[in-house]
C-alpha positions as CSV (number, residue, x, y, z in Angstrom):
1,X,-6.8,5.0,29.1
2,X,-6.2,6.9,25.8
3,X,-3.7,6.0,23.5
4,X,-3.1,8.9,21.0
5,X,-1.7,7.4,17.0
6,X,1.1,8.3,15.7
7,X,1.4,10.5,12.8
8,X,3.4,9.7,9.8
9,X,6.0,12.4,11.0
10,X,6.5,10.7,14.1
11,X,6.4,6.9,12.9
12,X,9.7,8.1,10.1
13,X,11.5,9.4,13.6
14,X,10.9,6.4,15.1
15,X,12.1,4.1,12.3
16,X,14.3,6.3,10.1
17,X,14.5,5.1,6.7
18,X,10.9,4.4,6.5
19,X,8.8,6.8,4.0
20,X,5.0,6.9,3.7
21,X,3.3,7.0,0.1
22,X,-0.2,7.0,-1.3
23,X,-1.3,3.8,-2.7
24,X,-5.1,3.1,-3.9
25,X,-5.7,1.3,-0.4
26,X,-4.5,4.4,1.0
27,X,-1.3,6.0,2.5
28,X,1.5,3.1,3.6
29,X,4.6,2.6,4.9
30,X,8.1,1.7,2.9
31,X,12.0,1.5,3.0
32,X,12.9,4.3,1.4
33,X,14.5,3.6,-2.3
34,X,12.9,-0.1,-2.4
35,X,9.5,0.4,-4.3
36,X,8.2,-2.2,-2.0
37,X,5.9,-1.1,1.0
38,X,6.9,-3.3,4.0
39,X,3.8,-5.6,4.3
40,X,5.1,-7.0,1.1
41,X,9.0,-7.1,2.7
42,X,7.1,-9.1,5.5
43,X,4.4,-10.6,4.2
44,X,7.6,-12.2,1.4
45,X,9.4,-13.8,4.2
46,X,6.7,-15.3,5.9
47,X,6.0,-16.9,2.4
48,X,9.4,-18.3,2.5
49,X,8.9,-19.5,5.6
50,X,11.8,-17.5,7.6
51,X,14.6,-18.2,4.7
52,X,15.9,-14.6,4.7
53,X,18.9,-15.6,2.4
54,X,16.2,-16.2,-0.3
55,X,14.6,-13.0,0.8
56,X,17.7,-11.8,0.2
57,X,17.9,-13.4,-3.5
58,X,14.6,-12.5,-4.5
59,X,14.3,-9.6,-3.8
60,X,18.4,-8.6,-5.1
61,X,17.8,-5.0,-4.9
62,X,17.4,-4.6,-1.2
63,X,20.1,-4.1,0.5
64,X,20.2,-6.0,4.2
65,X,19.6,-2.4,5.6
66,X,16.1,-1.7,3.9
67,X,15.5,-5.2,4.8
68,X,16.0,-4.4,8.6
69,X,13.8,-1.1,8.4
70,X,11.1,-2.7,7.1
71,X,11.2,-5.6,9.7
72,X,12.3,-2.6,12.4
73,X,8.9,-0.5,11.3
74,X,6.4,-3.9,11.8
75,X,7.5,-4.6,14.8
76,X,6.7,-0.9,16.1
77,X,3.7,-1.0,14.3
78,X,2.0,-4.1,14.2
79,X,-1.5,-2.5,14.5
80,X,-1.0,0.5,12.5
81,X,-2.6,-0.6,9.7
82,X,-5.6,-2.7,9.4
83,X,-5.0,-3.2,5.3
84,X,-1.3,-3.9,6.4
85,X,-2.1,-7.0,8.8
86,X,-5.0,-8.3,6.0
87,X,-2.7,-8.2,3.4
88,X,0.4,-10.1,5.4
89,X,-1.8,-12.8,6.6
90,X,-3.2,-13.7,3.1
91,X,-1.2,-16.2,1.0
């Protein structure tokens, strides 16, 4: 059994909200209008150990919907991204 990837196009129908930009590790995924590429939304509250109200604090300019696309996009796409996973499990 083949399993084809998804292209960007078809990821941002998938989990609308979600834009794709270049970064030097290469192209990633992030709530549109947040500046902050969703490994880092995740990757935050796993640092605070599941304490989404200081989620919420720290990161002020998200607003609870950015917060849910970015959530919404990792659990779609857990093993999209190798540099993704690396990155969330350091700390």
């Amino acid at each position: 059994m083949t399993t084809r990837a998804e292209t960007e196009a078809e990821k941002m129908q998938r989990v609308p909200g979600i834009e794709f930009v270049d970064t030097p590790t290469g192209r990633m995924a992030r709530p549109v209008g947040t500046g902050l590429r969703v490994w880092q939304i995740v990757k935050a509250l796993r640092d605070f150990n599941g304490d989404r109200e200081l989620l919420r604090r720290t990161f002020d300019w998200l607003s609870e919907e950015q917060i849910a696309i970015a959530f919404r996009f990792y659990a779609c796409f857990t093993r999209c991204s190798r540099a993704m996973r690396s990155s969330i499990s350091r700390g």
